[in-house]
C-alpha positions as CSV (number, residue, x, y, z in Angstrom):
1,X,6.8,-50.3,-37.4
2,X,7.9,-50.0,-33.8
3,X,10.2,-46.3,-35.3
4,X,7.3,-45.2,-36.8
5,X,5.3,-45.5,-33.3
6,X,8.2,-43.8,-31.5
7,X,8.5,-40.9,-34.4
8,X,4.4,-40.6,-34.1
9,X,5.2,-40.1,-29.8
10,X,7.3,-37.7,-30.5
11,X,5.3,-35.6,-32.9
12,X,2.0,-36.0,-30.0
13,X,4.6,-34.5,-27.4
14,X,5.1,-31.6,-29.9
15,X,1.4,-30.7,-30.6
16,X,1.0,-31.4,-26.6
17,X,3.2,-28.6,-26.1
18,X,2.1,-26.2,-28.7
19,X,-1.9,-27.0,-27.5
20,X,-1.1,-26.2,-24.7
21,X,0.5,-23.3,-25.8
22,X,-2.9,-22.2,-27.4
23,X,-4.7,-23.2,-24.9
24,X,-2.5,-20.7,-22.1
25,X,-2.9,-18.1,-24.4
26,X,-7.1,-18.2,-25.1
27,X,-7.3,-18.4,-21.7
28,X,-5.2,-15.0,-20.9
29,X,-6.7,-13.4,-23.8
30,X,-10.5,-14.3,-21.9
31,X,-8.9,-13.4,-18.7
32,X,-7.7,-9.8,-20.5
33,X,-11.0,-9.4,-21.8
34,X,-13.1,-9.9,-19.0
35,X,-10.8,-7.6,-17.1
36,X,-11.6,-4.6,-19.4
């Protein structure tokens, strides 16, 4: 149980940091397009 908890952290951490990756890039694609 308790290395299925840590495997499930990790995998959060991983879709924290690709979210975040989407998220950065909506957000310069919004800025881009306001800017034109």
């Amino acid at each position: 149980m308790k290395k299925k908890m840590h495997t499930r952290k990790k995998m959060d951490k991983k879709m924290d940091k690709k979210m975040k990756l989407k998220l950065a890039v909506v957000k310069e694609n919004e800025s881009e397009e306001k800017g034109f």
